[in-house]
C-alpha positions in Angstrom: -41.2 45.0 -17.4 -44.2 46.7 -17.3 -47.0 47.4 -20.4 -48.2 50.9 -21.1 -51.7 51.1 -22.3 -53.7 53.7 -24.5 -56.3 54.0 -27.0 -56.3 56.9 -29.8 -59.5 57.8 -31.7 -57.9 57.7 -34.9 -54.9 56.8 -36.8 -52.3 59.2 -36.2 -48.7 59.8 -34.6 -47.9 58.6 -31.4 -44.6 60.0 -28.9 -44.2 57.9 -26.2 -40.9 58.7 -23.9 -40.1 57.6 -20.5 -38.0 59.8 -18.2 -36.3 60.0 -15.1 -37.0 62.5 -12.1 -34.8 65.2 -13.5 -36.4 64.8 -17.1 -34.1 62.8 -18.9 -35.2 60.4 -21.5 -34.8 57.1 -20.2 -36.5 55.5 -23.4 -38.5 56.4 -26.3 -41.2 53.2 -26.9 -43.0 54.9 -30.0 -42.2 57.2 -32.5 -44.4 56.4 -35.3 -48.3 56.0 -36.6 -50.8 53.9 -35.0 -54.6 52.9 -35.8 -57.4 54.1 -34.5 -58.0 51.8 -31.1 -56.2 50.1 -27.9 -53.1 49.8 -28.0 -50.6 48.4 -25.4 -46.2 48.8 -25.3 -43.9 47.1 -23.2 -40.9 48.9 -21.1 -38.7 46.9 -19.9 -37.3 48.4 -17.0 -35.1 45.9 -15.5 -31.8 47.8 -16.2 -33.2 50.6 -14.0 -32.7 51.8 -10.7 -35.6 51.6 -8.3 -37.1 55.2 -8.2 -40.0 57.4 -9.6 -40.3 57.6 -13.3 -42.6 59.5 -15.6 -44.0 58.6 -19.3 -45.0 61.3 -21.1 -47.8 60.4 -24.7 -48.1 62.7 -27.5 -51.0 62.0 -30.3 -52.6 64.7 -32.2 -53.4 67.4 -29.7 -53.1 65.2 -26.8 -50.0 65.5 -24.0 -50.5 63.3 -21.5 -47.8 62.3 -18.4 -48.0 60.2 -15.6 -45.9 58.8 -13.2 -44.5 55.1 -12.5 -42.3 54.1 -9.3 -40.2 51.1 -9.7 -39.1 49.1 -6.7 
Protein backbone atom coordinates (compact mmCIF):
# COMPACT_ATOMS: atom_id res chain seq x y z
CA UNK A 1 0.00 0.00 0.00
CA UNK A 2 1.19 3.27 -0.52
CA UNK A 3 -0.05 6.87 1.37
CA UNK A 4 -1.04 9.81 -0.75
CA UNK A 5 -0.22 13.15 0.83
CA UNK A 6 -1.71 16.75 0.52
CA UNK A 7 -2.36 19.78 2.31
CA UNK A 8 -5.45 22.25 1.48
CA UNK A 9 -5.50 25.89 2.63
CA UNK A 10 -8.90 25.63 3.96
CA UNK A 11 -11.71 23.41 4.80
CA UNK A 12 -13.31 22.32 1.79
CA UNK A 13 -14.19 19.34 -0.63
CA UNK A 14 -11.79 16.98 -1.59
CA UNK A 15 -11.96 14.27 -4.91
CA UNK A 16 -9.39 11.98 -4.80
CA UNK A 17 -9.54 8.99 -7.65
CA UNK A 18 -7.00 6.62 -8.82
CA UNK A 19 -7.02 5.42 -12.37
CA UNK A 20 -5.52 3.10 -14.63
CA UNK A 21 -3.54 3.92 -18.02
CA UNK A 22 -6.69 4.06 -20.11
CA UNK A 23 -8.53 6.33 -17.42
CA UNK A 24 -10.58 4.08 -15.59
CA UNK A 25 -11.22 4.52 -11.97
CA UNK A 26 -9.40 2.12 -10.12
CA UNK A 27 -10.55 3.72 -6.67
CA UNK A 28 -12.08 6.68 -5.26
CA UNK A 29 -10.04 7.40 -1.64
CA UNK A 30 -12.03 10.72 -0.78
CA UNK A 31 -15.18 12.14 -1.59
CA UNK A 32 -15.94 14.36 1.14
CA UNK A 33 -14.76 17.70 3.34
CA UNK A 34 -11.54 18.04 4.89
CA UNK A 35 -9.87 20.83 7.26
CA UNK A 36 -7.66 23.18 6.49
CA UNK A 37 -3.97 21.39 6.71
CA UNK A 38 -1.85 18.05 5.82
CA UNK A 39 -3.54 15.42 5.27
CA UNK A 40 -2.34 11.84 4.25
CA UNK A 41 -4.76 8.56 2.54
CA UNK A 42 -3.78 5.19 2.18
CA UNK A 43 -4.26 3.07 -1.30
CA UNK A 44 -3.90 -0.17 -0.93
CA UNK A 45 -2.84 -1.45 -4.11
CA UNK A 46 -2.03 -4.89 -3.55
CA UNK A 47 -4.92 -6.40 -5.68
CA UNK A 48 -3.36 -4.52 -8.69
CA UNK A 49 -1.39 -5.36 -11.48
CA UNK A 50 2.13 -4.04 -11.68
CA UNK A 51 1.90 -1.02 -14.18
CA UNK A 52 1.57 2.88 -14.38
CA UNK A 53 -1.20 4.41 -12.47
CA UNK A 54 -2.42 8.01 -12.06
CA UNK A 55 -4.28 9.84 -9.08
CA UNK A 56 -6.03 12.62 -10.04
CA UNK A 57 -7.06 15.53 -6.53
CA UNK A 58 -9.83 17.89 -6.84
CA UNK A 59 -10.24 20.77 -3.94
CA UNK A 60 -11.71 24.10 -4.60
CA UNK A 61 -10.26 25.25 -7.89
CA UNK A 62 -7.39 22.97 -7.75
CA UNK A 63 -6.96 19.76 -10.27
CA UNK A 64 -4.02 18.18 -9.71
CA UNK A 65 -2.73 14.47 -11.39
CA UNK A 66 0.21 12.63 -11.08
CA UNK A 67 1.45 9.48 -11.82
CA UNK A 68 2.45 6.23 -9.60
CA UNK A 69 4.06 2.89 -11.20
CA UNK A 70 3.61 -0.18 -9.25
CA UNK A 71 5.98 -2.99 -9.49
Amino acid sequence: SSNISFQIPKKTFVSLKVTDIKGVEIAELAGSEFAKGKHAVEFDSNNLAGGIYFYTLKADNLVASKKMILH
